[in-house]
ROSE-325791 format. One record per residue: x, y, z of N, C-alpha, C in turn. Coordinates in pm, whole numbers, plus 32768, in hexadecimal, padded with zeros to 4 digits. Layout:
! ROSE-325791
XYZXYZXYZ/...
This chain:
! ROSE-325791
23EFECD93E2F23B6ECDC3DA72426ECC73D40/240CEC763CF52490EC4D3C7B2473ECAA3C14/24EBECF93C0C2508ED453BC72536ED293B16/24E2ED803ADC24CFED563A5D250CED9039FA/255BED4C399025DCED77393F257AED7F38AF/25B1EDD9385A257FEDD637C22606EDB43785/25F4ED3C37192649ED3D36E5265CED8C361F/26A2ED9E360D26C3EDF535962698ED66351F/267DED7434BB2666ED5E346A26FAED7633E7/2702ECF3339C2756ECEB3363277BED7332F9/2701ED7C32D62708EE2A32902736EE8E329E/26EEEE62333A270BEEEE338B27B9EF1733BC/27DBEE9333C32874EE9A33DC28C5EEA8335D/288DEE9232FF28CFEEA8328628D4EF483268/2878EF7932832846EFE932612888F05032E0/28BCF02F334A2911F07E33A6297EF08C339A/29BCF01233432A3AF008330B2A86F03432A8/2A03F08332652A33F0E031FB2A1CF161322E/29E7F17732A429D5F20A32DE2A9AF24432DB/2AD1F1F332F62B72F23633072BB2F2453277/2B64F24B31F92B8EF25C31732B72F31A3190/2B01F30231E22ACBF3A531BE2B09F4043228/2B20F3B132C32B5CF432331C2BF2F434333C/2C4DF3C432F12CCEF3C032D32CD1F36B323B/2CD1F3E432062CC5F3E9314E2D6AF3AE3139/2DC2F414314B2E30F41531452EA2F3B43146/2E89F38D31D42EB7F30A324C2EA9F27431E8/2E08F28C31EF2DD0F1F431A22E34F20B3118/2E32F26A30BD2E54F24F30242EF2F24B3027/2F1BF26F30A22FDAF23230A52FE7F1C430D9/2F9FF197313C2F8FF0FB31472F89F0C830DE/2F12F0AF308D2EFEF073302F2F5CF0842FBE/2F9FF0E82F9E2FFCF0EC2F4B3063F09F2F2A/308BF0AD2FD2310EF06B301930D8EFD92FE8/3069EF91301D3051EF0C30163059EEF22F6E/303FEF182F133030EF3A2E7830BDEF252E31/311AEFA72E7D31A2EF7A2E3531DAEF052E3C/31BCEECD2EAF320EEE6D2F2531CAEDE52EAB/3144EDE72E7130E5ED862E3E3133ED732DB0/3128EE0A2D8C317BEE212CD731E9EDFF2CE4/3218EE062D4732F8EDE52D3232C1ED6A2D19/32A7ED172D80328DEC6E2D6E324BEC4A2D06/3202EC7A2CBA31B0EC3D2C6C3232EC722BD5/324AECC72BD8329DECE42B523318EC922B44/3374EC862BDD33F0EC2E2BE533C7EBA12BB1/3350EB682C033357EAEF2BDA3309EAC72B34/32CCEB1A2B13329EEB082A98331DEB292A21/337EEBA22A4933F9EB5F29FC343AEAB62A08/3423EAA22A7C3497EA212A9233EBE9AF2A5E/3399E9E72A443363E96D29EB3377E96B294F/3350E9FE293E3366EA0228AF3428EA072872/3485EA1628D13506E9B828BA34F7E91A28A3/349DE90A28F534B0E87828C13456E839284E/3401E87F283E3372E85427E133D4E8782746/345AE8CC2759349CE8F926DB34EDE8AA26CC/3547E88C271A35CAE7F92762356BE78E2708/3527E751275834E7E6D6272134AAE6BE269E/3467E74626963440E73F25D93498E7312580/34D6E79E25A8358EE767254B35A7E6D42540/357FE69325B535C7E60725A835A4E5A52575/34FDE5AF25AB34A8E5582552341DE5B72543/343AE59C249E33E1E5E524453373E56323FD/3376E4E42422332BE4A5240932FCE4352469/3291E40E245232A1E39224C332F4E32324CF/32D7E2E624583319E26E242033DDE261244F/33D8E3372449348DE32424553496E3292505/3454E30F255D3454E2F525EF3495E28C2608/3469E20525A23478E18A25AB34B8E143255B/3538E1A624F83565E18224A6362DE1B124B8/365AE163248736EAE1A524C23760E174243F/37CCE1BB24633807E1B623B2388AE15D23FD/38A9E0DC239F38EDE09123B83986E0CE2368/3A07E0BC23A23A75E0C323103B00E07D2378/3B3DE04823133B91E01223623C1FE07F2391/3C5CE06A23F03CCAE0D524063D0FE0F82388/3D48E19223963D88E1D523353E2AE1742322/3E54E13C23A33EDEE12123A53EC6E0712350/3E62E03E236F3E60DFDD23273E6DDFD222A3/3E32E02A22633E56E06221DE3E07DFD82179/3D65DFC721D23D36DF6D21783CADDFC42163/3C64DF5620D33BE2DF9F20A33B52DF4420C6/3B1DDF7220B03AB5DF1521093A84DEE52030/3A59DE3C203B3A4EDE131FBC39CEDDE51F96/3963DD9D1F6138DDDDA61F2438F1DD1C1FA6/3948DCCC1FB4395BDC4A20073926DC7E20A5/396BDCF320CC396BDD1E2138390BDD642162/3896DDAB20FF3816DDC2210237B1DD572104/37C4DCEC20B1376EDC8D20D9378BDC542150/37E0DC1E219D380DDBF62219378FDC5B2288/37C0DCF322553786DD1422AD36D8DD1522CB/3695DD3722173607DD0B220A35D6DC802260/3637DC31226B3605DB88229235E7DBA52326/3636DC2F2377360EDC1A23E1357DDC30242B/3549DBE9249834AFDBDA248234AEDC6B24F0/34ECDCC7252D34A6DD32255934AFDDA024E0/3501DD8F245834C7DDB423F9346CDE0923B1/342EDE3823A633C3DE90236633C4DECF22BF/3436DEFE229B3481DF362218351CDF5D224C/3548DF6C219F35CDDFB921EA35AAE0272165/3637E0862160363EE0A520CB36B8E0D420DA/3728E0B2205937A2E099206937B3E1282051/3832E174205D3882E1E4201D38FFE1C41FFA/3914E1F91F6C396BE2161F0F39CFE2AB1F2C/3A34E2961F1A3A7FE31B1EE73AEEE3071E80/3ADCE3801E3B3B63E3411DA53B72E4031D8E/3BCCE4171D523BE9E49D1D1E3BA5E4BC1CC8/3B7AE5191C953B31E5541C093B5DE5C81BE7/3AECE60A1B8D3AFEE6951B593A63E6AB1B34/3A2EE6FF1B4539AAE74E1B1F39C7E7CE1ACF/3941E7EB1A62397CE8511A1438CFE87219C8/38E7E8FB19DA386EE91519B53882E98F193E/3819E9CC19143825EA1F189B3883EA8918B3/3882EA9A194F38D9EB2C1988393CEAF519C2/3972EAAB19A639F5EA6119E03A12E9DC1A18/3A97E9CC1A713A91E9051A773B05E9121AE6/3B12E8931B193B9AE8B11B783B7CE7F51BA6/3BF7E8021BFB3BE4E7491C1F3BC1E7431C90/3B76E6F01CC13B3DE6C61D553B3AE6411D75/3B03E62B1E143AE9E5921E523A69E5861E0B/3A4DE50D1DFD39A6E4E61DB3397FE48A1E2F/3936E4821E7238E0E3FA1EA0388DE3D41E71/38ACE3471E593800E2FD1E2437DFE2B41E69/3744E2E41E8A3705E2B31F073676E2601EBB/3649E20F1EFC3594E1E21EE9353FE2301EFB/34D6E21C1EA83465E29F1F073444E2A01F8A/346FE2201FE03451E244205B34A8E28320D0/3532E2C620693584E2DA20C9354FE33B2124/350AE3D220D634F8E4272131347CE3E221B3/342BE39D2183340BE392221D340CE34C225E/3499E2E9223334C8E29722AA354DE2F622FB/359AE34A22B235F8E3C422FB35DFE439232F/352EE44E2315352AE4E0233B356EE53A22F4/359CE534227935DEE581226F3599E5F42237/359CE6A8225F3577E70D22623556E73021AC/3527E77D216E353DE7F1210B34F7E834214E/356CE8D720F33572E956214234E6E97E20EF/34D8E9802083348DE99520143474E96D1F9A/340AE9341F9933DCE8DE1F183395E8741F55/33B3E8221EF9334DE75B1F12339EE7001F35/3395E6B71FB433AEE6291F4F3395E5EC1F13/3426E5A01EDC33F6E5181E64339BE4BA1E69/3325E4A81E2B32DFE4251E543325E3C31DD8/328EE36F1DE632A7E2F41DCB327EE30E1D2B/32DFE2D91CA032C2E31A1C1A32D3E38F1C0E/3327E3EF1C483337E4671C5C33A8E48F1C1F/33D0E49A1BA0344CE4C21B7C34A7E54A1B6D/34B6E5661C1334F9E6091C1A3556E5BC1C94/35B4E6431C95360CE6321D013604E6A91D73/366DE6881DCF366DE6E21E1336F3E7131E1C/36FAE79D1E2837AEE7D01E3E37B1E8121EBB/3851E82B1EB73852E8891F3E386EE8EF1F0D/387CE96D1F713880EA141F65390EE9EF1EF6/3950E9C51F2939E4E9DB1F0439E1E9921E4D/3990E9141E30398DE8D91DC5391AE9441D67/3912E97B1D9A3888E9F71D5438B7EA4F1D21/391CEA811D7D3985EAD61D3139EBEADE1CD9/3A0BEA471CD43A7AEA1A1C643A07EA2F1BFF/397FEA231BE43917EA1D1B973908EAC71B30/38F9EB021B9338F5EBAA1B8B386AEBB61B7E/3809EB461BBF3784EB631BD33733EBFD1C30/3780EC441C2A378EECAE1C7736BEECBF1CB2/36A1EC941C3735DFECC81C4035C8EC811C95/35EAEC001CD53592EB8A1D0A3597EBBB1DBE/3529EBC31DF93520EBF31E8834D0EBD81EB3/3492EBF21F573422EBD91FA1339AEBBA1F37/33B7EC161EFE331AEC291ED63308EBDE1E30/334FEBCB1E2C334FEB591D95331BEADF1D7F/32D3EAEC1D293268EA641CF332B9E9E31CD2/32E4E9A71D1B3314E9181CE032CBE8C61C79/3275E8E91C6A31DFE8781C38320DE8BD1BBE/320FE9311B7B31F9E9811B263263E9A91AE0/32F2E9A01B48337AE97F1B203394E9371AA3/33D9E94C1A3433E9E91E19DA34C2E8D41992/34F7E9421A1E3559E95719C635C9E8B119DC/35E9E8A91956360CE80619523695E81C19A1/3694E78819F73715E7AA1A43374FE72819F1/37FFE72A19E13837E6EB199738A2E66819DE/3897E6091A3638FBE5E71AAC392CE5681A6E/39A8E5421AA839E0E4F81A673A26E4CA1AF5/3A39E4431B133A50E3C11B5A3AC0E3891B41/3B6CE3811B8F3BB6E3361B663BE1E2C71BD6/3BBDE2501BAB3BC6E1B91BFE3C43E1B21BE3/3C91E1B11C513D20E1921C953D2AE0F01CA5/3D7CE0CA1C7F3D9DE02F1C833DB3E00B1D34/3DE4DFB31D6E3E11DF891DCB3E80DF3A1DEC/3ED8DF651E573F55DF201E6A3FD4DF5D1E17/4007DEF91DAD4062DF111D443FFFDF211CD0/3F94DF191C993F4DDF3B1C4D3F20DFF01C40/3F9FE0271C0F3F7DE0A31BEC3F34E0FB1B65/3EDAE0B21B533E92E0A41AB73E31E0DE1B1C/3E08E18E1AAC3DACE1F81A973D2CE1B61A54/3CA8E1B11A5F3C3FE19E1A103BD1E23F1A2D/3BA7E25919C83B5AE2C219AD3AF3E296198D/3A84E2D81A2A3A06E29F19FE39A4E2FF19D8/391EE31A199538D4E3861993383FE3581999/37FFE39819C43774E39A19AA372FE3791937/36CDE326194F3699E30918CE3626E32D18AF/3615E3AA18E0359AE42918F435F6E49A18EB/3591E4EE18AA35C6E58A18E1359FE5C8196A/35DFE5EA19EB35C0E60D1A5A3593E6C71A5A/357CE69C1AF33559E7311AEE3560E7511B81/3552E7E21BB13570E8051C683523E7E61C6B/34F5E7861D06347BE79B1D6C3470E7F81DF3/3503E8051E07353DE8451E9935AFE8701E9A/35E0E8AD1F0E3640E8DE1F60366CE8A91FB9/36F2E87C1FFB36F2E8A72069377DE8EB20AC/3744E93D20E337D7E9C7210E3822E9872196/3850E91C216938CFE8E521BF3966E8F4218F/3980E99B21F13A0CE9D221AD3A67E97421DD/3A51E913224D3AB8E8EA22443B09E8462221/3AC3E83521B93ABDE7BE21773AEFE80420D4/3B43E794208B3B8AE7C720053AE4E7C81FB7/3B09E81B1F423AA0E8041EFD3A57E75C1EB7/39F1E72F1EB739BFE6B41EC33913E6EA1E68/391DE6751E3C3869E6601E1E3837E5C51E1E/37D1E5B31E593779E53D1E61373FE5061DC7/3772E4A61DAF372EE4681D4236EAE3EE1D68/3689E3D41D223602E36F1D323689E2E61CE6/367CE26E1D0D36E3E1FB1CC23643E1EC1C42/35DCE2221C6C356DE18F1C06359EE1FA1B90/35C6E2761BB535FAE2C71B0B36AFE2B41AA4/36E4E25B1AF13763E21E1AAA3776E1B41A70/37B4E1E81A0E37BFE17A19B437DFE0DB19E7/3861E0E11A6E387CE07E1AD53879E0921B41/3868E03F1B963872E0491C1C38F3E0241C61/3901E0421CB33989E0581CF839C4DFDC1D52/3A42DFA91D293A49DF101D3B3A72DF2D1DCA/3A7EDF821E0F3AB0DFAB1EB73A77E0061EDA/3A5AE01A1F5D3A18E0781F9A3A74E0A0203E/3A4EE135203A3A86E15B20AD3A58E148213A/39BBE16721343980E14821E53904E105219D/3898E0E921EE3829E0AE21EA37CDE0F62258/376BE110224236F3E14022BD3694E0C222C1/369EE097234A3652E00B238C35EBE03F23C2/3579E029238E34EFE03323DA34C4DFCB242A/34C8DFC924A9346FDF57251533F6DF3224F6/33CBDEE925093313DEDB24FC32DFDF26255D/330EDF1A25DA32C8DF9726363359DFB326C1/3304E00526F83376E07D273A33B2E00B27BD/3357DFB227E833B0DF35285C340DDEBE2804/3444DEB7278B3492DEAC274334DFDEE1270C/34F2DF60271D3565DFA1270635FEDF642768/35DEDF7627D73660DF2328153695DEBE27E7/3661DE5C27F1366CDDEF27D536B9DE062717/3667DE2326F03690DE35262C3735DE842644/375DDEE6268F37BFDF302695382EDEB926B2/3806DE56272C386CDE072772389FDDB326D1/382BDD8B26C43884DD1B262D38A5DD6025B7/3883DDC525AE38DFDE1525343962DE612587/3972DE69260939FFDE81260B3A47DDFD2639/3A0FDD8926503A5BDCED26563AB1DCD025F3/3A30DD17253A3A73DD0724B23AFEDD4924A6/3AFCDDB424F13B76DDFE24E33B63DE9724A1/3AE9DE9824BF3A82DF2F248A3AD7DFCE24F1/3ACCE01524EF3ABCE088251D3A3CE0BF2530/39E0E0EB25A23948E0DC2597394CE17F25C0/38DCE1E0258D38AEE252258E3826E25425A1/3801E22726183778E2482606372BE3092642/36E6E3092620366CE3742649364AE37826AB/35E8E2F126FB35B8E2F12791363AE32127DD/36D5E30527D23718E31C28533759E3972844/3755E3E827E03756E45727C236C2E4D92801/3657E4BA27D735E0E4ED280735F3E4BB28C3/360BE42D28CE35F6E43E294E3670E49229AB/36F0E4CF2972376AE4FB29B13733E59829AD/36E5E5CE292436DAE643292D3636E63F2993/35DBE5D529B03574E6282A1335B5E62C2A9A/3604E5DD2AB1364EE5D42B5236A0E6662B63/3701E6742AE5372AE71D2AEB36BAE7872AF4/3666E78A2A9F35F8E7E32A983594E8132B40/3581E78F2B4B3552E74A2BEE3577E7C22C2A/3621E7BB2C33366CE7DE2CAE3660E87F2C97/3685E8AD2C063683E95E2BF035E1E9882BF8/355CE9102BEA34D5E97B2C1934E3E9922CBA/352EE9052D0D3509E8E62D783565E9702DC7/35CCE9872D8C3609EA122DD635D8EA982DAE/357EEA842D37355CEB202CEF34AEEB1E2D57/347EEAE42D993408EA922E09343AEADA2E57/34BDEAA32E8534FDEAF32F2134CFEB672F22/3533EBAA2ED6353AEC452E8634C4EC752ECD/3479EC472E7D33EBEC8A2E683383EC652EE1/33A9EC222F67335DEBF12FBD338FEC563036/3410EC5C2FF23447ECD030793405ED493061/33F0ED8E2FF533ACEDDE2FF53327EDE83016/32FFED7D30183260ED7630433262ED8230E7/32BBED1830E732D4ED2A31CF32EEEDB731E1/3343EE0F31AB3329EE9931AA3294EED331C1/3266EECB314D31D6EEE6315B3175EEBC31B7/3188EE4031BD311AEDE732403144EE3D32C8/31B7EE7132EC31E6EEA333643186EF1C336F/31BAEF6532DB316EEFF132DE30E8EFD93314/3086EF8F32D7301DEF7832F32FE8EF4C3358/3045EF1733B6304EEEF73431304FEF89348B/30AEEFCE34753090F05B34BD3025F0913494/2FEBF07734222F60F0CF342F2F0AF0B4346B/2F02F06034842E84EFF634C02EA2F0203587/2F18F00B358D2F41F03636142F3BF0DE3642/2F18F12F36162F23F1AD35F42E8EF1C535E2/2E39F17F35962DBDF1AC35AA2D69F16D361E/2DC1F0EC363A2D78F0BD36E32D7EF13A3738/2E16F18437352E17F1DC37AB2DFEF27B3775/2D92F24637172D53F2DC36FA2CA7F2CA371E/2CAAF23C373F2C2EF23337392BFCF1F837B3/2C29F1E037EA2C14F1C338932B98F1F338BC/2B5FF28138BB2B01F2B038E02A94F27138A8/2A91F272382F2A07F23337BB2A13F1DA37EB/2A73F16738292A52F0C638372A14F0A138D9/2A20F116391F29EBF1043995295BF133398B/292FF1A3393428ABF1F238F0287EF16638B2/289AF113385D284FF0C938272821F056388D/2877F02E38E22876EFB33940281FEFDF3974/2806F06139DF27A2F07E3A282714F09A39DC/2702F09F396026A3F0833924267DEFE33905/26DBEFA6392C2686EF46393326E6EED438B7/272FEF10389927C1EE7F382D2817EE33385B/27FBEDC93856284EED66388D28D5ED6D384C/2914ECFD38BE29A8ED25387629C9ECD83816/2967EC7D37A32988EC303769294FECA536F8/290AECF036EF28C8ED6F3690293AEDA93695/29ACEDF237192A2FEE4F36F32A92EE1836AA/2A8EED8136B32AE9ED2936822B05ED3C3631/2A73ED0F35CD2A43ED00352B2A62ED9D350C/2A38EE1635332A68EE7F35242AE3EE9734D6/2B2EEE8B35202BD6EEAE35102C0EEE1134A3/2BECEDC134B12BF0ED5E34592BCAED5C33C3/2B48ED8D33D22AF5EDAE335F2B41EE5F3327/2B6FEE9F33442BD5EF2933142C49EEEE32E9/2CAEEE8433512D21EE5532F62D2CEDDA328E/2CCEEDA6328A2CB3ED7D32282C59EDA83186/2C2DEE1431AC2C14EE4A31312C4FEE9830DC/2CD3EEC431612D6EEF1F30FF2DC0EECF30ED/2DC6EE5130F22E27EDD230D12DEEEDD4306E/2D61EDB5304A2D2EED7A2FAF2D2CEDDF2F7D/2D01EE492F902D10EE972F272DBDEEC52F04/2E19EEC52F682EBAEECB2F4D2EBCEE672EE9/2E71EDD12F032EA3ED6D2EA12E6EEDBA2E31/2DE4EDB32DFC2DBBEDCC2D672DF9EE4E2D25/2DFCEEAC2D8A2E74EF192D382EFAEEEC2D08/2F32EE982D732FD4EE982D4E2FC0EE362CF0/2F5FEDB72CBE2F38ED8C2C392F46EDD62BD9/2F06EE442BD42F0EEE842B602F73EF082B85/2FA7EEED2BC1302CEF362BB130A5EEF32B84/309CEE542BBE3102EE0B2B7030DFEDE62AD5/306EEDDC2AB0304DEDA72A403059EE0E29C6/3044EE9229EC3043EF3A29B13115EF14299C/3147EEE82A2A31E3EEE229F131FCEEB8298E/31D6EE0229AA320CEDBA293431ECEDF82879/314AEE0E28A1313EEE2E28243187EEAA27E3/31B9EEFC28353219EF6327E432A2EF2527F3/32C0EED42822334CEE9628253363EE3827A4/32EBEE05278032DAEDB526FF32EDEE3A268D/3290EE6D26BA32A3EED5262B3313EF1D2603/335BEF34267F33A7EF7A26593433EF182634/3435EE902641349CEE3A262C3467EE27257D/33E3EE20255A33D0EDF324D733E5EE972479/33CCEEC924B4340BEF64244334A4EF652480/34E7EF7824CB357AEF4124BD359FEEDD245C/354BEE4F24623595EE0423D6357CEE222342/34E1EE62236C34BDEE8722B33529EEEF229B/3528EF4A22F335B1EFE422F03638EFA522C2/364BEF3322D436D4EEF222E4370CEE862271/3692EE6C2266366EEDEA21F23651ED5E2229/3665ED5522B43638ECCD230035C0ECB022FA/35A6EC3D234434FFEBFC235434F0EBF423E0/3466EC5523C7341DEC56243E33EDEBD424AD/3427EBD5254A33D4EB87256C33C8EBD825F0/334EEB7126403304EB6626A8335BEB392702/338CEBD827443408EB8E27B833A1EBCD2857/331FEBFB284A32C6EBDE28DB3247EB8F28B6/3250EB1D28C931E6EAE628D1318EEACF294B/311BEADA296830E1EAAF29E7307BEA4229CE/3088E9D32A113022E97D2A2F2F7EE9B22A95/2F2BE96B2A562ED6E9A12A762E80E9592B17/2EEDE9032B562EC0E8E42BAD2F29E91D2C0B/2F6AE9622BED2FD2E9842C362FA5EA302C8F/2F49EA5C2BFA2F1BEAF52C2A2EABEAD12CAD/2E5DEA612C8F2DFFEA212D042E43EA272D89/2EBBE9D92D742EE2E9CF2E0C2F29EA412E15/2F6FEAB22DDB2FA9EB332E102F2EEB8D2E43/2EA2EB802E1A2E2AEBBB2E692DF2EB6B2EFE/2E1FEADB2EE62E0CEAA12F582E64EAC82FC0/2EDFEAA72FA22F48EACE30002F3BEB45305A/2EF6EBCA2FD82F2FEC47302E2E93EC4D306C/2E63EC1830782DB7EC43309E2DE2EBCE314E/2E17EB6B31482E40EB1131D12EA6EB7A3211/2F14EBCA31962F65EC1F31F82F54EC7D3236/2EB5ECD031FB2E57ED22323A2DF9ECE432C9/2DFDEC7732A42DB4EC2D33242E10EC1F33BE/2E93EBFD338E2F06EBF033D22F0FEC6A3449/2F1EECC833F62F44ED6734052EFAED9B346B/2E6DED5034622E10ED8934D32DE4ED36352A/2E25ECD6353A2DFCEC7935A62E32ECAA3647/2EC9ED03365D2ED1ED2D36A82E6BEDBB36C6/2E68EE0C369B2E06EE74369E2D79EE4436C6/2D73EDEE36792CC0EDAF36AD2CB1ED7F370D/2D2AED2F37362D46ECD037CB2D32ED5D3824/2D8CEDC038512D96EE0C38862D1FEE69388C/2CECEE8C38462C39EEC0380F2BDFEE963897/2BD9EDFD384E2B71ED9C38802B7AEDA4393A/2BEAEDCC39582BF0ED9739EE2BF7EE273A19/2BE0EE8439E02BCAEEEE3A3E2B3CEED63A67/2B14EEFF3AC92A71EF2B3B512A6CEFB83B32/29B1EFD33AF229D5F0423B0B29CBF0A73B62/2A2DF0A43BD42A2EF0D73C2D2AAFF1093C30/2B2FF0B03BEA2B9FF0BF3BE32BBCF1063B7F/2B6FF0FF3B1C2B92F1443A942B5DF1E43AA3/2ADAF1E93ACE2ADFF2813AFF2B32F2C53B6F/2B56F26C3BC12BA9F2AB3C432C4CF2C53BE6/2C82F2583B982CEFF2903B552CD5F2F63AE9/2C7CF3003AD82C95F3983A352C7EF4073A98/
């Protein structure tokens, strides 16, 4: 007579698999713990080494346009200026897109609360977003925009002491006073004093201590424009022309600075410090996967008796399988979704407490744990397969007891 097997029902095995939450309470919630920390180390390490780089790269390029844009100047030892001749040369070239030249000449700024002398640059309105270049606080210059920008250090020759984070540029009134002196060239040591032919005013900041004091002036607000220029920012038409545009402006005899090989030097560094702060945090998880491995082995040989009791009722060994399969995989996923929000509970107090350190300090806050959100997906995938892992020996071993053997051994 063929002997007849019941098989368990997917429920039903689900539902046996949480029976060991209730008669090893203890056991299960240090497993799972273990799998949790092992989840949070990894998920917090590498979400620093993203949000290092998500900070790296913003720094670098703060606009799009400056991805694909790079600042031309000829060597310091050459001791030449780039001329209105040498800008058009470069406009004619057809990977091309814009440029916008930069100026530097000495000045002096001077406001109701004081004055002192500084670098001036006069830039186009499109310099800032062909350079990326940052403010700490305030606006940039647009286009018809007649304000400038200073640095910490040119603010203070000012004695603007009021002007800070939280200050209205728009609403700003106080007249800034700057003055432009065009240096001759060569043996031509003849001073010209140029000024605005507007009254200016602040738009920004920016707290670069380690640059002399300097402010950005708009050229469409001077009386002249500047018969030499120091660098130029070359915009490509698009990003598979950038090479190419770099090769013939250093043929001219350019010095080339671009952005892309900068961004691409810092993701290859970045790469390498998530890819070891990964390690870090994977060893700790193989820690954990082990642990979880003895539990699973530990409740096989606690349970020997029940698996020969269930067989002789009638469970196949593909029902003991799913058993022990269906238990380590549900303290893997749940290890994963805890140690989620155990890494994510990190970062977010690691943020906070870095942004009240800079407000405490006077710095600016940033986002040094970031997590991607496909990344938390696969740290639940991972540890829910490493729960699967964990019990494949236990289940193997399960499955092939008879129960004849399993009651004769307990």
């Amino acid at each position: 007579m063929k002997k007849q097997t019941h098989h368990l029902r997917f429920i039903d095995v689900l539902r046996l698999s949480f029976r060991v939450f209730r008669t090893k309470p203890l056991r299960s919630i240090l497993t799972i713990t273990g799998m949790s920390f092992g989840i949070g180390v990894v998920l917090v390490l590498v979400s620093m080494g993203y949000g290092l780089q998500y900070i790296l790269i913003g720094r670098l390029v703060t606009t799009e346009d400056s991805l694909i844009s790079m600042e031309a100047l000829y060597p310091p030892e050459s001791e030449l200026t780039i001329t209105s001749e040498d800008i058009s040369k470069i406009k004619n070239l057809s990977e091309v897109a814009e440029v916008s030249p930069v100026a530097e000449f000495s000045g002096s700024v001077e406001s109701s609360n004081g004055s002192g002398l500084i670098l001036t640059k006069i830039v186009d309105p499109n310099y800032f977003r062909l350079s990326g270049q940052n403010i700490d606080f305030g606006e940039i210059i647009g286009d018809n925009d007649p304000r400038i920008i200073l640095s910490r250090s040119a603010l203070q020759l000012t004695n603007l002491n009021n002007v800070n984070e939280k200050t209205d540029f728009k609403k700003t009134t106080n007249p800034i006073a700057v003055s432009v002196y065009y240096q001759g060239q060569g043996d031509d040591l003849t001073v010209e004093e140029v000024k605005p032919t507007t009254q200016l005013s602040l738009a920004g900041v920016i707290t670069d201590e380690l640059q002399p004091p300097f402010a950005i002036i708009p050229v469409n607000y001077l009386s002249e424009k500047p018969l030499f220029y120091r660098s130029v920012w070359v915009k490509a038409k698009n990003i598979d022309m950038v090479e190419k545009l770099r090769d013939q402006l250093i043929e001219q005899g350019f010095f080339i600075s671009a952005k892309i090989d900068l961004v691409q030097q810092a993701t290859k560094a970045m790469d390498i410090i998530t890819m070891i702060l990964a390690v870090i945090g994977i060893t700790a998880l193989v820690v954990a996967a082990v642990g979880m491995l003895n539990t699973m082995l530990v409740s096989f040989l606690e349970r020997i008796e029940e698996i020969g009791i269930i067989k002789s009722l009638g469970a196949t060994d593909k029902d003991v399988r799913r058993l022990f399969l269906m238990e380590s995989v549900v303290m893997g996923f749940l290890g994963g979704v805890f140690g989620v929000l155990m890494g994510l509970l990190g970062g977010q107090i690691g943020n906070y407490t870095i942004a009240w350190l800079a407000s405490r300090f006077g710095g600016k806050p940033v986002l040094l744990f970031l997590t991607p959100q496909w990344f938390i997906i696969l740290v639940v995938v991972v540890a829910t397969f490493i729960g699967l892992l964990a019990g494949l020996w236990p289940a193997h071993r399960a499955a092939s007891l008879s129960p004849k053997e399993a009651l004769n051994k307990h």
